[in-house]
C-alpha positions in Angstrom: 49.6 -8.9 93.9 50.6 -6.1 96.7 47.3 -3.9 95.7 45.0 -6.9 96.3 46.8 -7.7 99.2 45.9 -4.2 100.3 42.4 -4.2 99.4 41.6 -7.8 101.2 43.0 -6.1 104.0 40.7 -3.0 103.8 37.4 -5.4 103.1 38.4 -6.8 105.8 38.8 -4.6 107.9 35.7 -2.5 106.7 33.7 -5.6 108.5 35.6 -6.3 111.0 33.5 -6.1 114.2 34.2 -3.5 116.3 33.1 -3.8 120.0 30.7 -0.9 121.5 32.2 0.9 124.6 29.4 1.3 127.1 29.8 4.8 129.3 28.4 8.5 129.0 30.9 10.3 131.0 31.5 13.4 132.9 33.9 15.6 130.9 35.6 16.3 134.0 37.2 13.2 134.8 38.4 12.6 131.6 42.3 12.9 132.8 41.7 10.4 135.8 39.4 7.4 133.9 39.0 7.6 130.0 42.3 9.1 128.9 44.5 6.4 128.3 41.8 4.2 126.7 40.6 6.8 124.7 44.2 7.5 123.1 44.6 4.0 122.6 41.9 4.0 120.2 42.9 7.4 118.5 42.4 10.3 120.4 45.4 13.2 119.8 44.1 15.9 122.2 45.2 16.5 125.5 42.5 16.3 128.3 42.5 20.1 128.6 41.9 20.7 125.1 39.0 18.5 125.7 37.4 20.1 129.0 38.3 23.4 130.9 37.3 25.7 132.8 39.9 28.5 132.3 40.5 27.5 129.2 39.0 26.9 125.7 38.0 23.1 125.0 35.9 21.3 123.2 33.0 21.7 126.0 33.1 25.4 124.7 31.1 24.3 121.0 28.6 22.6 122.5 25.1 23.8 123.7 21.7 22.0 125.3 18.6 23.3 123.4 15.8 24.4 125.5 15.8 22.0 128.7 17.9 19.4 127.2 15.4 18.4 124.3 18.5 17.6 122.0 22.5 19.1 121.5 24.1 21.5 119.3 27.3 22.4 118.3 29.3 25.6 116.7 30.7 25.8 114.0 31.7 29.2 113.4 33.1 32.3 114.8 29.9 33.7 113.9 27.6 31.4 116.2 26.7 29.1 113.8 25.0 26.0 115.3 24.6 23.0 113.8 22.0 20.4 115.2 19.2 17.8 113.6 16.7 18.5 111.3 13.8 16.4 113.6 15.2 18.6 116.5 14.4 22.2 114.6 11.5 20.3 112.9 9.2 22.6 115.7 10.5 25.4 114.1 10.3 25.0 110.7 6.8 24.1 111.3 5.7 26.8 113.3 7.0 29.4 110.5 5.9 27.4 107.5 2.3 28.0 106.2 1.0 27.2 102.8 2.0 29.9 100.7 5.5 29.1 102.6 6.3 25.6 103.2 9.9 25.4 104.7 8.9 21.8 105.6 8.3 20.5 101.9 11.0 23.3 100.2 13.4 23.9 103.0 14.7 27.0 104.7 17.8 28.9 104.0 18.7 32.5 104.8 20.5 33.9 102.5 21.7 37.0 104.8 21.4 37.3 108.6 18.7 39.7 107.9 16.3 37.1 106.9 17.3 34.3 109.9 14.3 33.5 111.9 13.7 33.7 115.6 13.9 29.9 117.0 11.8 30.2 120.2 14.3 28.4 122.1 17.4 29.5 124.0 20.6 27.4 124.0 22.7 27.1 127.2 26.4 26.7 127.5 28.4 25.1 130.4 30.8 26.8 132.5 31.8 24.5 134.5 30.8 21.3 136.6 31.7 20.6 140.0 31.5 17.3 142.4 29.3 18.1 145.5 28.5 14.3 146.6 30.4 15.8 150.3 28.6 18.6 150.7 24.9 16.6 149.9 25.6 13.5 152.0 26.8 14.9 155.1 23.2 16.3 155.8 21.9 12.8 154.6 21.4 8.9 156.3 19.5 6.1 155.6 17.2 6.5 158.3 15.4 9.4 156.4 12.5 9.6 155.1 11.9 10.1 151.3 10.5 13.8 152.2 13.2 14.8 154.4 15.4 13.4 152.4 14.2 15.4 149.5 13.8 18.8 151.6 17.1 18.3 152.7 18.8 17.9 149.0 17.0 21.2 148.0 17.6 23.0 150.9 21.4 22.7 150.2 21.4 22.3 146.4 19.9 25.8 147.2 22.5 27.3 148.7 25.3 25.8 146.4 23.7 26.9 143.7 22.8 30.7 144.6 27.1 30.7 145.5 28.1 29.5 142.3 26.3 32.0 140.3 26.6 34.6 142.6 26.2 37.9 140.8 26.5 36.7 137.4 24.2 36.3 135.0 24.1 32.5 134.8 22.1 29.9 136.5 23.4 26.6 138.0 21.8 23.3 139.3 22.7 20.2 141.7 21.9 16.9 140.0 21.8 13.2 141.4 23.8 10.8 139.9 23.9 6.8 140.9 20.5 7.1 142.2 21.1 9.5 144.5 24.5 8.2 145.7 26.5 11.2 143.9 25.9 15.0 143.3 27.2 17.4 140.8 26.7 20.8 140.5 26.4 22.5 137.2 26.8 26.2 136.1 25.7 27.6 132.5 25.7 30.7 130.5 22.0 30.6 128.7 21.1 32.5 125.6 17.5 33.3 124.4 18.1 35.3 121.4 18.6 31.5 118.6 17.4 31.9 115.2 17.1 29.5 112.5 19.2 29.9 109.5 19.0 26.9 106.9 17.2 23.8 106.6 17.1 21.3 103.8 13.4 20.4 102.9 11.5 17.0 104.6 12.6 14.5 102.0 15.9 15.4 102.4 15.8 15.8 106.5 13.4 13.3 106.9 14.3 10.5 103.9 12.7 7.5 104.8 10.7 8.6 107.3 9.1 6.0 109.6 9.7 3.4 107.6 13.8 4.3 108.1 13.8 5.7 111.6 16.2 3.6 114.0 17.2 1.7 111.2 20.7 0.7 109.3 21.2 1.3 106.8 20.1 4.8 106.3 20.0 8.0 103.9 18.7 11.0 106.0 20.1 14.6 105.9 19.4 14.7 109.4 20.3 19.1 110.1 19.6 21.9 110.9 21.2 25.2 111.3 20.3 27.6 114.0 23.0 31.0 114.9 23.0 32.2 118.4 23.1 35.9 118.9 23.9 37.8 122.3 24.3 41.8 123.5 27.0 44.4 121.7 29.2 42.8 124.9 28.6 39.6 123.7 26.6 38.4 126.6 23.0 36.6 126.8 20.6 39.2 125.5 16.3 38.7 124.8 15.6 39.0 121.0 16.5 42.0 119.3 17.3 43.3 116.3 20.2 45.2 117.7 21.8 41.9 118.7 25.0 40.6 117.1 26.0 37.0 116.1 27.5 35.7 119.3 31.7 35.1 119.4 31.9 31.6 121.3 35.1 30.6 123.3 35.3 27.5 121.1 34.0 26.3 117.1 34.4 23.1 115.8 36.5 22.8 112.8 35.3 20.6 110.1 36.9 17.6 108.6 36.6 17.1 104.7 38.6 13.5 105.2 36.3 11.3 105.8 35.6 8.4 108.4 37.4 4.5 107.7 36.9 1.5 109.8 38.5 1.7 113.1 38.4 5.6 113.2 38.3 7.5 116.3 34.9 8.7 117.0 33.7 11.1 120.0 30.5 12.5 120.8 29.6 15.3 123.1 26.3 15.9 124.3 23.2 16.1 126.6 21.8 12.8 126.6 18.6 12.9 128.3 18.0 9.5 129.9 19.1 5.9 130.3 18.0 3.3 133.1 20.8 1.0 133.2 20.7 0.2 136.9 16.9 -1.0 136.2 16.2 -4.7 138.0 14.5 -7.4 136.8 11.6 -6.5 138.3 11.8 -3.1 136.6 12.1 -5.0 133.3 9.1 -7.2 133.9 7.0 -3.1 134.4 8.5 -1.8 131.0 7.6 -5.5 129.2 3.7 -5.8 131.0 2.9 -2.1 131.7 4.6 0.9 130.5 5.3 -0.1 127.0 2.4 -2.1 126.0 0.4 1.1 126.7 2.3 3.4 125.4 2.5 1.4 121.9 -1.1 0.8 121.5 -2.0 4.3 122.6 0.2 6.0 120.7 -0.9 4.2 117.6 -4.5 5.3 117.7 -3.5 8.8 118.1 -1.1 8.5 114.9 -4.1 7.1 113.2 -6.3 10.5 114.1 -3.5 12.9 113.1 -3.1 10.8 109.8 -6.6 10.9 108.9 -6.7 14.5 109.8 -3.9 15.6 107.9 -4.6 13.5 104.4 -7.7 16.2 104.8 -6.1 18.9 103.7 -2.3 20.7 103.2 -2.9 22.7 106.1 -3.8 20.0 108.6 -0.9 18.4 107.2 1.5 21.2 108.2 -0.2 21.7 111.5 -0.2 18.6 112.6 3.5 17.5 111.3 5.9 18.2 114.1 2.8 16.3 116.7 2.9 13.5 114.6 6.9 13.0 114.4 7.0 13.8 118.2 4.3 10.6 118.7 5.6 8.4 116.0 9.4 8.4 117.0 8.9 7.1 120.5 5.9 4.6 119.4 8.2 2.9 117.2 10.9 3.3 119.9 8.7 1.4 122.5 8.2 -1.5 119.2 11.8 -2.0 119.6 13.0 -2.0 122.6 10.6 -4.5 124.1 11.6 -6.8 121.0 15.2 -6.2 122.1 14.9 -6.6 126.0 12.9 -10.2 124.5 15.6 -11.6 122.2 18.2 -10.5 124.6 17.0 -12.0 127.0 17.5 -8.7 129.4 15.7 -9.8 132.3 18.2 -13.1 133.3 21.1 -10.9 132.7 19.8 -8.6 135.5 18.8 -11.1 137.3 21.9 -12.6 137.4 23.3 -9.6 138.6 21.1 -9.7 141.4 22.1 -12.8 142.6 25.6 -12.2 142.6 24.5 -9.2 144.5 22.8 -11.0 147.2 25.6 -13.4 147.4 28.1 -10.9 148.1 25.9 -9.4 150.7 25.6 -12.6 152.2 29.4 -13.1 153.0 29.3 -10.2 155.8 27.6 -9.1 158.7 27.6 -5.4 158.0 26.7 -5.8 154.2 23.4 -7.8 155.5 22.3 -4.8 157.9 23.0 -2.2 155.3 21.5 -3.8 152.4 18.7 -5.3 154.2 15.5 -6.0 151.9 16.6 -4.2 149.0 16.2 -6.8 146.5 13.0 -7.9 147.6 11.9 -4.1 148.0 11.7 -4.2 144.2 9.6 -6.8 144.0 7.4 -5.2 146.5 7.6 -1.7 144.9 6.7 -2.8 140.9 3.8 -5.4 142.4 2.0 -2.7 144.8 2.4 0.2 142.4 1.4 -1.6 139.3 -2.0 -0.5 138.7 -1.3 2.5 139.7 1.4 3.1 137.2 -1.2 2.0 134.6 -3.3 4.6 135.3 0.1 7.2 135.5 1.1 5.8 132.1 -2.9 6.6 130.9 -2.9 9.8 132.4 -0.2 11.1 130.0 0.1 8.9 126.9 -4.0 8.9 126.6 -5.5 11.6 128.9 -3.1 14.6 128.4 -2.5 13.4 124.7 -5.8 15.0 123.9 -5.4 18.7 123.6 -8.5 19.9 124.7 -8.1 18.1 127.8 -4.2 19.4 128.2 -5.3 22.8 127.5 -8.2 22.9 129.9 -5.7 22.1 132.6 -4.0 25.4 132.2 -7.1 26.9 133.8 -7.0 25.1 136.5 -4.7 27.8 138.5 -7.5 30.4 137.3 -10.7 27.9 138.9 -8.7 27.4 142.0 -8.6 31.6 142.4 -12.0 31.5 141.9 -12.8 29.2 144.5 -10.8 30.8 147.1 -12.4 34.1 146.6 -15.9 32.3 147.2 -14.1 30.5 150.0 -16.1 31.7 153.1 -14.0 31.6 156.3 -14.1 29.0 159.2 -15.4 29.6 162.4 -12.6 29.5 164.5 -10.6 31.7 161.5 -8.0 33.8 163.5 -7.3 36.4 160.9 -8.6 40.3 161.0 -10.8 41.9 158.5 -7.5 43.7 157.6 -5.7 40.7 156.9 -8.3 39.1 155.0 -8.9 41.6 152.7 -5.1 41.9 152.0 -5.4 38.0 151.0 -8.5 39.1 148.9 -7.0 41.8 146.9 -4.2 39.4 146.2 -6.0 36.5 145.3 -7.9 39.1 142.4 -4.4 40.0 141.1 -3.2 36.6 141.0 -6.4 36.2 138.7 -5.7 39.1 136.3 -2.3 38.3 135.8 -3.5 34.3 135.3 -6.1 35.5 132.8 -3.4 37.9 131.0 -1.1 34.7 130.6 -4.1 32.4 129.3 -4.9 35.2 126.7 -1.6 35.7 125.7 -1.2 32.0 125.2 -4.2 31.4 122.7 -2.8 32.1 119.7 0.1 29.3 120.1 -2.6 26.9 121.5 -4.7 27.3 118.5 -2.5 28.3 115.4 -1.7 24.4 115.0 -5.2 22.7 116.4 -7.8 21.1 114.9 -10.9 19.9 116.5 -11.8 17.6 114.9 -9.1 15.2 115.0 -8.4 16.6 118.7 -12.5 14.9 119.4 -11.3 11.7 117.3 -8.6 11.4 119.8 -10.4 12.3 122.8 -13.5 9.7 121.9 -10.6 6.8 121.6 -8.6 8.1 124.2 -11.6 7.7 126.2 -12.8 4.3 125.3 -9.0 3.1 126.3 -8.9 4.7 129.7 -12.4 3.3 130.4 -11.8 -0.1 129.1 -8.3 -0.6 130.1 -7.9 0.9 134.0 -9.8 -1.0 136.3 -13.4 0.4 137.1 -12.0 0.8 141.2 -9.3 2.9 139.4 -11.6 5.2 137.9 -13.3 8.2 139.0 -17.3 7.9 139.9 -17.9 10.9 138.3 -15.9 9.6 134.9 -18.1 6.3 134.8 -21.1 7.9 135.4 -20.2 10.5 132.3 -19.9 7.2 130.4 -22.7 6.0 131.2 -24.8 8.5 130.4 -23.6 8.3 126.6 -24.2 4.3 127.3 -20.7 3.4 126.4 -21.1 5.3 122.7 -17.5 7.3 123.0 -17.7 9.0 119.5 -21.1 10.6 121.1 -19.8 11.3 124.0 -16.7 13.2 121.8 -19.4 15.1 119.7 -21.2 16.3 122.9 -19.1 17.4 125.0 -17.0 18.9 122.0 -19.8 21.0 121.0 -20.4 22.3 124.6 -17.0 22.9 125.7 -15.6 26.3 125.2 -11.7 24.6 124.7 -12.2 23.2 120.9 -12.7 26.6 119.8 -10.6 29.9 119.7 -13.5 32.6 120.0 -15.2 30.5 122.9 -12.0 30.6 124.6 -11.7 34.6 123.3 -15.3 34.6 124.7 -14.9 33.1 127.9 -11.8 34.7 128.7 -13.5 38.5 128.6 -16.0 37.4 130.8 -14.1 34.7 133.2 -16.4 32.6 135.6 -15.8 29.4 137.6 -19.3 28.5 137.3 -18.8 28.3 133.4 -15.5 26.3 134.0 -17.1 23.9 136.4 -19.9 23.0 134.3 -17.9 22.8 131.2 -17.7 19.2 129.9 -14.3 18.7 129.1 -13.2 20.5 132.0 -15.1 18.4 134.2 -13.2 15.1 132.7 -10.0 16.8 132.9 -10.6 17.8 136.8 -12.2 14.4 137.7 -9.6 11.9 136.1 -6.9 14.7 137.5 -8.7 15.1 141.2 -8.8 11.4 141.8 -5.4 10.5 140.7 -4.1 12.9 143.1 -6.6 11.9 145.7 -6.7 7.8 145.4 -3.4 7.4 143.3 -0.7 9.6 143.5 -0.3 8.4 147.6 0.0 4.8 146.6 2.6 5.4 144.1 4.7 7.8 146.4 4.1 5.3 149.3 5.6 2.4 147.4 8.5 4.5 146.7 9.2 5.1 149.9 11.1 2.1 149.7 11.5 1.5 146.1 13.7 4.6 145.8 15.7 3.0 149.1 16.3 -0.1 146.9 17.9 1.5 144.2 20.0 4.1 145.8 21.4 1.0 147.6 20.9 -1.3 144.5 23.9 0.9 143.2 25.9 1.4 146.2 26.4 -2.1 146.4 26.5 -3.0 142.7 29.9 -0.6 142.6 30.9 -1.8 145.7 30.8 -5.4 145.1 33.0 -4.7 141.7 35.4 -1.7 143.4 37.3 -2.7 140.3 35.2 -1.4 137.5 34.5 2.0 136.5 30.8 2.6 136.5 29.6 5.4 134.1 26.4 7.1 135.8 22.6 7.0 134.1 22.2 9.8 131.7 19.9 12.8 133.1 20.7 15.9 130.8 23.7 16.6 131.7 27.3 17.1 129.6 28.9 13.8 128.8 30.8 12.6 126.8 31.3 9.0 124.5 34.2 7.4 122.8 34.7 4.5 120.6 35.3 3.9 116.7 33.7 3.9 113.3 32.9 0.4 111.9 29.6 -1.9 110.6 28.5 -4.9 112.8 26.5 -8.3 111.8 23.2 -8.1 113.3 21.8 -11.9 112.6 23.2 -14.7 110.4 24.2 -14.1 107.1 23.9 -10.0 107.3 27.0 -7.8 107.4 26.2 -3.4 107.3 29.0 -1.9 106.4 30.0 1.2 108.1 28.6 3.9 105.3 26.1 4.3 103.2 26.4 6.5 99.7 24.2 8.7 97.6 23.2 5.7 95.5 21.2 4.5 98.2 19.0 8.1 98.0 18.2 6.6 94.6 17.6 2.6 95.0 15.3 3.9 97.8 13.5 6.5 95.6 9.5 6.1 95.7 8.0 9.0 94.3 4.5 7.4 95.0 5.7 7.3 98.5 6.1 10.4 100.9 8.8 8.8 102.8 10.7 8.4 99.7 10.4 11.4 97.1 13.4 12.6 95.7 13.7 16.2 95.0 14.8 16.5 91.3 17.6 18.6 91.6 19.0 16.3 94.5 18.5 13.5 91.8 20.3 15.3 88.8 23.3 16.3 91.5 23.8 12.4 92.4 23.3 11.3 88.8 25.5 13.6 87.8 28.3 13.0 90.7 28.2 16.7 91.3 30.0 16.4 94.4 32.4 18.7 94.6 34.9 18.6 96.8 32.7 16.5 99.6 33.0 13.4 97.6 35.1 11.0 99.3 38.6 9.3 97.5 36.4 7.3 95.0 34.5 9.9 93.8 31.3 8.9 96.2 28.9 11.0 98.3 28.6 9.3 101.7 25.6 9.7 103.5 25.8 8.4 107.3 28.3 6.6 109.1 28.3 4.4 112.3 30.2 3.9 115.4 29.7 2.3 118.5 29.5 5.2 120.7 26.8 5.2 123.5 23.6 7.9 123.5 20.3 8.0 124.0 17.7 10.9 123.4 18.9 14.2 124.0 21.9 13.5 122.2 20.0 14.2 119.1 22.2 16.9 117.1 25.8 16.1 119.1 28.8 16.5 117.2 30.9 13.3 116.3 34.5 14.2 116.3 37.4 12.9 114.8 40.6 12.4 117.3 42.1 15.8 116.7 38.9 17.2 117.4 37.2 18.1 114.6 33.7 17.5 113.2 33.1 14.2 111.5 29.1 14.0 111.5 26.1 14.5 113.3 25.0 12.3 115.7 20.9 11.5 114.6 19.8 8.1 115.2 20.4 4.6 117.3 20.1 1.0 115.6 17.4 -1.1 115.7 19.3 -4.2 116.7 20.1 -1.8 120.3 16.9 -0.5 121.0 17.0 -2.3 124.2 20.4 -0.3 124.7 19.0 2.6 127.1 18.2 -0.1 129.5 21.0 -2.9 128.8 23.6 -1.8 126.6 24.6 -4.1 124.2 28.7 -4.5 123.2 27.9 -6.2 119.9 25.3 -4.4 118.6 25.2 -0.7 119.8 25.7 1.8 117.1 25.2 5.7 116.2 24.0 6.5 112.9 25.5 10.6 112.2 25.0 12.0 109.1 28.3 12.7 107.4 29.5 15.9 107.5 30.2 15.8 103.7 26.9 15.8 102.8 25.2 18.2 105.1 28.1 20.5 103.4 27.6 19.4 99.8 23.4 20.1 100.5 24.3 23.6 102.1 26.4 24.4 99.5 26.0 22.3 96.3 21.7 21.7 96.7 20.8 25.2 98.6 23.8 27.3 96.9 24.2 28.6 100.6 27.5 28.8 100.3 28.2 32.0 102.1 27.7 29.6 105.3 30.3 27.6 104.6 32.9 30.6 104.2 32.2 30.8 107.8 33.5 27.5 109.1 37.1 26.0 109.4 37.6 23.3 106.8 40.4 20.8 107.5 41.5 18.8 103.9 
């Protein structure tokens, strides 16, 4: 009777729901706002262990990639990194051809000797520092947007050139609260990253589309990458002389397992989240921004999948493009289903309200915070066509490649032109001085034509024409349909009309003119450089038109509006926290090092459904499709799971878990953060959102928001058990 006593209890308390704790938060002031909660729900480190500056912590394992495209984290002595499969899915494309498909058979080194160099650097923080003082003593409201801005740089300047100093790392001064705070960052950046193992597509990428942001879910979502630095273990360029780079700090690696109510931290960069966005905002996303971005985005997937059933190596070319559209398309699917059914827009609207009515109540309050509320209103309604067109310019126009890559010779035109530039009249400069500018000017083009050269190989290695004209010709037929006509360039509408509206001929023409859908025009060109050439070439001439007038009619509209759009929400916020002094406000994410807490456990997403809070190796095989790309099992993975070859990364029943939830808060960026137990060690990897929260970014949802990591168990038991890699996982700390 006492046993199934105990396992009620654990049923129980496997679907019990667990409520989602909304906050990225600076590591720094963990001791003075998160620390108590976050031992009350299982957290055994102290706050130094957990971020120092003097000392090794936790902040010490974890890297940004590249800008802050997604998050690692160590997991060795040796510079082991561990991060997501989609996040080194760049790589593994760009060293995978057909005689050596990493994406279809995986990667794995079997020796440092035969790692492969990422492309990417890594950078790791040294510290953080508050500098909100410092900023807004040489600020006031009665600014204007440009000296506010010039007066931000011209100090974030100087703080940063004193915190680096004569080191070798670089530093930046961020906004926070929409420009009511300011932080000051300083990190040590390391270029020489090289990939070391990667589990093949069906096992990174199981389920694919039909799977992403979804629960449950069966995806080995890694990676792993080593960072390597000098003989003095410092930030070094590639070279084979490098050594595997000693961090201050490695995660161990738990081998116990996550339960129900679990502490669960991650650590990351998460890259952005708009929760101070109005109603107004809301109504932008729902009738502007997303509906575009959905619908463009589709017909672009649609050219890269017709290209690529062509031929294997369209398909690898075009692979990592494809993900990088697909994931946010289906993103955008969700998220305006979510801000719908939860009914996002009342919520802030009721927020507003309350807002106003505080403001109301005192004299001061109603100076201040004069107009701000209505300012959005005004802001979203003046600048709403012309955020169409912004939203056109880069999901449609600069989505076709030939027109993105044409723009790189725009520097090289405009050095052109100056030379031919004849001077004025009443030009005050001597012959002296104007054949120093002249003599410059040719430099600046040699150098600009030895940087285009030097960048066609990478342009070209992964492009194909033909589905680049596809895109262009419906890319095309959007932009010129969709913008209104007083929004469009004359020169554009009178290129259309000269094909009479026919946009597939319009492709073919100007495709078979233009020297940028083809490597040994470019080649060509490039030997013998002329601005006539580039001004009469066709695609160039639709790049610099739709470009020239949105600078010209477009660009002065939007930065009018925000004149007083950017006023609203800087104030927006001010007010918001000062209304509710009581309440802790964590601040928008924006790349930056923060940190989320909360536990593992499942949730109920409608009526009648209950998701547990794991999922297990049989999943991999109810799923299995072998007629379907998204859901091929490789046989060996099969026999393993068949077989319950586990090893030790089985869990007490003798299962294989997969992936794990928690109600921890992130957002892209995140992508590849460690999730760690309460003594700090590493419980999973942080991959995915749920599709129940995809309105989360804007309005995070208590109920609903979860994290979907893969277990840690099973990236081990493919390293080890699948790839036979197990020389990697001698490296790492295992805790039983």
């Amino acid at each position: 009777m006492k046993k199934i006593s105990i396992l009620i209890a654990g049923f129980l308390l496997a679907f019990a729901p667990v409520k989602a704790d909304e906050g990225m938060w600076l590591p720094m002031f963990v001791k003075r706002l998160n620390y108590v909660d976050m031992q009350k729900q299982g957290l055994q480190l102290t706050p130094e262990e957990i971020y120092s500056v003097n000392n090794s912590s936790l902040k010490d394992a974890i890297v940004r990639l590249g800008r802050g495209f997604c998050t690692g984290e160590i997991i060795s002595d040796q510079g082991l990194m561990l991060t997501n499969h989609h996040c080194g899915f760049g790589v593994i494309q760009e060293n995978s051809t057909e005689e050596h498909n990493y994406l279809d058979d995986g990667f794995w080194a079997m020796k440092k000797e035969d790692e492969l160099p990422a492309g990417f650097s890594v950078s790791f923080l040294v510290r953080m520092e508050d500098v909100s003082k410092s900023v807004n003593a040489l600020l006031d409201e009665d600014m204007s947007l440009e000296d506010r801005a010039k007066a931000i740089k011209q100090i974030s300047d100087s703080l940063e050139a004193a915190a680096v100093g004569e080191s070798d790392y670089t530093a930046n001064v961020k906004s926070f609260y929409n420009g009511n705070e300011f932080y000051l960052f300083v990190y040590e950046t390391f270029q020489d990253v090289r990939l070391v193992g990667a589990p093949p597509s069906s096992v990174g990428k199981y389920g694919g589309d039909t799977d992403n942001w979804m629960w449950p879910r069966h995806t080995g979502d890694f990676t792993m990458f080593r960072v390597y630095a000098d003989k003095d273990n410092k930030p070094a360029e590639y070279s084979k002389d490098n050594k595997p780079y000693t961090p201050k700090h490695s995660l161990p690696i738990s081998l116990k397992g996550v339960e129900p109510g679990d502490f669960s931290m991650i650590f990351g960069y998460p890259g952005s989240t708009d929760r101070y966005l109005t109603s107004e905002g809301i109504n932008y996303e729902l009738e502007v921004r997303q509906p575009a971005s959905v619908k463009l985005r589709r017909q672009v997937l649609d050219a890269y999948q017709e290209g690529m059933d062509m031929s294997e190596k369209t398909r690898i070319q075009y692979a990592s493009k494809f993900a990088g559209v697909a994931n946010y398309w289906k993103y955008f699917i969700g998220q305006q289903a979510g801000l719908k059914r939860l009914k996002v827009y009342d919520k802030k609207k009721g927020q507003e309200d309350a807002l106003v009515a505080w403001i109301e109540k005192d004299e001061d309050r109603k100076r201040l915070y004069a107009g701000v509320i209505d300012g959005f209103k005004t802001g979203y309604d003046n600048m709403k066509e012309a955020n169409r067109v912004r939203v056109y310019l880069n999901e449609a126009i600069f989505r076709t490649e030939a027109i993105a890559y044409s723009f790189q010779f725009s520097g090289l035109k405009s050095s052109y032109d100056a030379l031919d530039e004849k001077p004025a009249k009443d030009d005050e400069r001597t012959k002296e001085q104007m054949a120093e500018e002249t003599e410059k000017t040719a430099e600046q083009i040699e150098k600009t034509i030895t940087r285009l050269k030097g960048g066609i190989d990478g342009h070209f290695k992964d492009y194909d024409m033909a589905i680049d004209r596809d895109v262009f010709a419906a890319m095309m037929k959007d932009y010129s349909n969709d913008i209104p006509k007083e929004n469009q360039p004359e020169s554009f509408k009178k290129m259309i009309g000269k094909f009479k509206g026919d946009f597939n001929k319009m492709a073919s023409s100007m495709y078979a003119k233009s020297i940028f859908g083809s490597k040994a025009k470019v080649e060509a060109f490039l030997e013998k450089p002329s601005a006539k050439v580039l001004a009469k070439d066709p695609i160039y001439m639709v790049q610099s038109s739709i470009i020239g007038h949105f600078r010209s009619d477009i660009l002065p509209i939007i930065r009018k509006e925000n004149e007083g759009l950017q006023r609203s929400e800087r104030l927006f916020v001010k007010g918001l926290r000062e209304m509710n002094s009581d309440k802790v406000y964590a601040p928008d994410a924006n790349s930056t090092m923060r940190f989320t807490y909360g536990q593992v456990g499942g949730y109920e997403p409608k009526d009648g459904a209950t998701y547990s809070h794991i999922t297990t190796a049989q999943g991999i095989l109810e799923k299995e499709d072998p007629t379907n790309p998204e859901f091929v099992v490789p046989a060996k993975l099969k026999k393993l799971i068949q077989n319950k070859d586990y090893g030790q990364y089985a869990d007490k029943s003798g299962e294989l878990v997969i992936n794990f939830i928690a109600n921890n808060d992130i957002t892209g960026g995140n992508s590849g953060s460690p999730m760690i137990n309460g003594n700090g060690e590493l419980i999973g990897t942080a991959f995915d959102g749920n599709w129940e929260a995809m309105s989360g970014d804007i309005a995070f949802e208590t109920e609903f928001q979860r994290t979907i990591g893969v277990d840690i168990r099973y990236t081990l038991f493919i390293i080890d058990k699948y790839a036979g890699a197990g020389h990697l996982i001698d490296e790492m700390k295992l805790v039983k």
